[in-house]
C-alpha positions as CSV (number, residue, x, y, z in Angstrom):
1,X,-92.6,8.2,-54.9
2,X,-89.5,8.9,-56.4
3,X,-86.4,5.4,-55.6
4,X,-82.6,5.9,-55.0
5,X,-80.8,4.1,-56.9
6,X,-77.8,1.9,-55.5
7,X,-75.6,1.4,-58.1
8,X,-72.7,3.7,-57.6
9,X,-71.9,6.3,-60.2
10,X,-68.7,5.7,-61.8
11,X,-66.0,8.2,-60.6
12,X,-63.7,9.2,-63.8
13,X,-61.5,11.3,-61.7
14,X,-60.5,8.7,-59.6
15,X,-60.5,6.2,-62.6
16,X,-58.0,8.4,-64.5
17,X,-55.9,8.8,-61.4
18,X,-55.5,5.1,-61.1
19,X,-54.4,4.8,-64.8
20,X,-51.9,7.4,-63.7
21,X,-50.6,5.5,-60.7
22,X,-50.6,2.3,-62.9
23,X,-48.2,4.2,-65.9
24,X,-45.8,5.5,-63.2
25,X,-45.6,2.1,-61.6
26,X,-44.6,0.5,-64.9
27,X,-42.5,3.1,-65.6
28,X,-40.5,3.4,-62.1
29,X,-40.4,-0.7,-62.5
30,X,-39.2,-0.8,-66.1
31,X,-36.5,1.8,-65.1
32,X,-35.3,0.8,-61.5
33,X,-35.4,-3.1,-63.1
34,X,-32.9,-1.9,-66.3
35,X,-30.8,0.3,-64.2
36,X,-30.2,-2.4,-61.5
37,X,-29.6,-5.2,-63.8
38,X,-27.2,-3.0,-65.4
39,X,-25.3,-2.3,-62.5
40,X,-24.7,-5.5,-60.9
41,X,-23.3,-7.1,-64.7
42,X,-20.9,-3.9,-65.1
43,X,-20.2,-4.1,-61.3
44,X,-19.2,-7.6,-61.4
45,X,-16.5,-7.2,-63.4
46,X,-14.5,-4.5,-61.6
47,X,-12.3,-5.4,-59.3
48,X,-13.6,-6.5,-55.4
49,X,-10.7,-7.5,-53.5
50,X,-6.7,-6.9,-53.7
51,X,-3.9,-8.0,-52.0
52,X,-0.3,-9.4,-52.0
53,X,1.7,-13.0,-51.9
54,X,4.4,-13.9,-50.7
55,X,6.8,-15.3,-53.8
56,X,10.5,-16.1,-52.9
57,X,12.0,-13.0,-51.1
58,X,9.4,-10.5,-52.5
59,X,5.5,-10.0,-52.7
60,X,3.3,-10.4,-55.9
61,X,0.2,-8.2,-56.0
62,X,-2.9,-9.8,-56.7
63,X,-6.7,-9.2,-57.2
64,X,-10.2,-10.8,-58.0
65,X,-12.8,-9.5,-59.8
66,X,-16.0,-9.7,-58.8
67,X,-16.9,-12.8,-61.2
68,X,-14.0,-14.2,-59.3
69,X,-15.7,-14.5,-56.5
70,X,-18.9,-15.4,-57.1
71,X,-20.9,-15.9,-60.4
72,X,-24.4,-15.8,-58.6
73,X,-25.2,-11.6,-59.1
74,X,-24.4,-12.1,-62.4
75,X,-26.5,-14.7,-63.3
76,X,-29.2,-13.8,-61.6
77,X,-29.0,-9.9,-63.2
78,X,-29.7,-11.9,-66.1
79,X,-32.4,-14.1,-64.5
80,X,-33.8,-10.7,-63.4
81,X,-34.4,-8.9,-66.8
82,X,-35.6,-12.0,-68.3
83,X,-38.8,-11.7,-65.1
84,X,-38.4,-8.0,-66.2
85,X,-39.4,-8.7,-70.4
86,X,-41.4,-12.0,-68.9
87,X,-43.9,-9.7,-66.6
88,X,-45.5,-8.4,-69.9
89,X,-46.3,-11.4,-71.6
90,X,-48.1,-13.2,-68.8
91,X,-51.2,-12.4,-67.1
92,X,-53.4,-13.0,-63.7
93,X,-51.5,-15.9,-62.0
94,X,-48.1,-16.1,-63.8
95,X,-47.1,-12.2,-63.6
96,X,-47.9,-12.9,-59.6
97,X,-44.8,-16.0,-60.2
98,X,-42.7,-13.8,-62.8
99,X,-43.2,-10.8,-60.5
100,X,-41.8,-12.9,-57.6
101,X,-39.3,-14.2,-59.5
102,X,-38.2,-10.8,-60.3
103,X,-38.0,-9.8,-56.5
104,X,-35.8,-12.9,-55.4
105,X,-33.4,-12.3,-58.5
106,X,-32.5,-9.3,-56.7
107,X,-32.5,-10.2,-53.2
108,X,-30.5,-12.9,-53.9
109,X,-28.3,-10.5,-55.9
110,X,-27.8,-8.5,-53.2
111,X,-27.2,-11.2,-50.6
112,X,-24.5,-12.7,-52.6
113,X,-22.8,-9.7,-53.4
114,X,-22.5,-8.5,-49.3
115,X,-21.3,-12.0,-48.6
116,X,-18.5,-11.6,-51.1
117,X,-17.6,-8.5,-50.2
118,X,-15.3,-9.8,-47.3
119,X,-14.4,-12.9,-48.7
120,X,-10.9,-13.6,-49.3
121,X,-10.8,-17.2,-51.1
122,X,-10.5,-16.1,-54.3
123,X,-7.5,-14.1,-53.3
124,X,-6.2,-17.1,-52.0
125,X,-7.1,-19.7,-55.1
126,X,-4.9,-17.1,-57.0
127,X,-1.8,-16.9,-55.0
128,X,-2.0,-20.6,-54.4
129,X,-2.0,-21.1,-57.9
130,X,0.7,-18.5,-59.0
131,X,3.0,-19.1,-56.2
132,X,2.4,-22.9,-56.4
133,X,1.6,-23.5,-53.2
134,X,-1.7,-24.7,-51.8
135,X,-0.6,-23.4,-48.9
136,X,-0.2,-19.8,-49.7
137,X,-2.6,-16.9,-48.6
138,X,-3.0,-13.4,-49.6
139,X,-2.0,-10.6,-47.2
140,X,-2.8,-7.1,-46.8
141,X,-6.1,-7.9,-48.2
142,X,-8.4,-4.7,-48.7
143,X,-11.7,-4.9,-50.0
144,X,-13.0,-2.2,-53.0
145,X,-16.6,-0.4,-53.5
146,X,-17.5,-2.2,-55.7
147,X,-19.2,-5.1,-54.3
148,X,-21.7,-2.8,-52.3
149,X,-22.5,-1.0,-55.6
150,X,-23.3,-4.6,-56.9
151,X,-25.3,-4.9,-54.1
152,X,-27.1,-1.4,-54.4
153,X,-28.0,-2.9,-58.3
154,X,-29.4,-6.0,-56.6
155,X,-31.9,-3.7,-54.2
156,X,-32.8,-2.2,-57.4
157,X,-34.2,-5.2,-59.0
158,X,-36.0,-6.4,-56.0
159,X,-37.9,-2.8,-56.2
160,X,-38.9,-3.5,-59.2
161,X,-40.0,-6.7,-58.2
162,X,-42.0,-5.3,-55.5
163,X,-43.5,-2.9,-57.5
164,X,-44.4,-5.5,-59.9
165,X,-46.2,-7.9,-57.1
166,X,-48.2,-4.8,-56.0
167,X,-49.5,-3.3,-59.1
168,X,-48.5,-5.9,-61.8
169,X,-52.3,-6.9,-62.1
170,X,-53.0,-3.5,-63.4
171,X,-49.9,-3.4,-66.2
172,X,-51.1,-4.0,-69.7
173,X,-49.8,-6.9,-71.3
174,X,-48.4,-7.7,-74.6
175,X,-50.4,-7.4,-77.6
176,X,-50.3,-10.8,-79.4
177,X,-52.5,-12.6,-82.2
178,X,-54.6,-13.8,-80.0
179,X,-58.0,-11.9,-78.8
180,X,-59.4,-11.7,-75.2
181,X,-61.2,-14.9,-75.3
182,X,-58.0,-16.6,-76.0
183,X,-59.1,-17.2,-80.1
184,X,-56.7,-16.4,-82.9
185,X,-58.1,-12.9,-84.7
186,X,-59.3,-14.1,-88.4
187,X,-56.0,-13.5,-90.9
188,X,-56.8,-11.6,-93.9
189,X,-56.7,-13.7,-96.9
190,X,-53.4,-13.3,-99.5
191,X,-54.7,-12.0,-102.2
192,X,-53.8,-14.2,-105.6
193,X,-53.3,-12.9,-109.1
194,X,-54.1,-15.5,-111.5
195,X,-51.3,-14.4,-113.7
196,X,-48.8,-15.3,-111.6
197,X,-48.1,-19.0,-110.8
198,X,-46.1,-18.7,-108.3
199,X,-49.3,-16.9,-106.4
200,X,-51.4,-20.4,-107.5
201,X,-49.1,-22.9,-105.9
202,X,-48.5,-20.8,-102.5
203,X,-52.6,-20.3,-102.1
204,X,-52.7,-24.3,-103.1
205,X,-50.0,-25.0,-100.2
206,X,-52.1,-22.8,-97.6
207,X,-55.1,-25.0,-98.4
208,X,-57.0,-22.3,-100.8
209,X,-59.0,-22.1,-103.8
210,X,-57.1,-20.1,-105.8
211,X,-60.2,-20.4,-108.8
212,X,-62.7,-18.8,-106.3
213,X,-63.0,-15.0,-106.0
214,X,-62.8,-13.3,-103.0
């Protein structure tokens, strides 16, 4: 009487499918991360806000860039491709905590860049300062495109977050000295030619015998 057995037979289609899915991943992830982290830092520097101030009988025009006013997108851009490089020398736990990392950069990108996208106080530190005047506003203030492409950038990153948190586990990671178990692979040893003293002393500093053959 013949038994079934219950072990399942592995399925290579589906295996090789899953490799697929895990290269595109990395590969929408690596791009969507670059791209967006590119944006918000050239983004950043254009020009956000404009406007005019009222100096003696006449009007001064006036604008901020977006480092002006605010500095978070920026440094988080950079927080965010550090996550980005960081995702592929950690494993298990930490690329869960890099990959998170990696989303909030660019939420918080975002967020900052809608919220200074009406704001009008940088404006205003300027034409307080060039006029003089603490008291002095900015009027006919208009508002440029800019900061929602900053904030399109910051959506960016936080995909690639995403995409990180959901198939990070399956990313390879980078290839070090070190082997699986976590032990240092065996380093091949120099090779010293007696006639050469120079070769004797550095084989004496790295601990060797530089009489015994190899």
């Amino acid at each position: 009487m013949g038994y079934v057995s219950a072990v399942p037979v592995p399925q290579p289609r589906a295996a090789a499918a899953s490799a697929a899915d895990s290269r595109r991943s990395l590969a929408v992830a690596l791009l969507l991360g670059a791209v967006g982290a590119t944006v918000v830092l050239l983004s950043s520097g254009r020009i956000w806000a404009e406007g005019r101030a009222a100096v003696g009988g006449g009007t001064l025009p006036l604008n901020a860039e977006g480092s002006d006013v605010t500095g978070v997108p920026t440094a988080l851009a950079i927080v965010g491709l550090a996550a980005l490089v960081a995702v592929f020398a950690v494993r298990r736990a930490g690329r869960l905590l890099v990959a998170a990392l990696l989303a909030l950069s660019g939420a918080g990108a975002a967020l900052a860049s809608f919220l200074g996208a009406s704001d009008s106080a940088a404006l205003d530190e300027k034409a307080a300062r060039t006029t003089g005047d603490t008291a002095a506003t900015v009027d006919a203030l208009t508002h440029t495109v800019w900061p929602y492409v900053t904030v399109a950038g910051g959506l960016l990153i936080l995909l690639a977050g995403l995409l990180a948190l959901r198939y990070g586990k399956q990313w390879p990671a980078m290839s070090g000295r070190y082997e699986r178990d976590g032990t240092p692979r065996p380093r091949k040893a120099a090779v010293v030619d007696p006639d050469r003293p120079e070769d004797l002393w550095k084989a004496l500093d790295r601990g060797e015998d530089p009489t015994r053959e190899g």
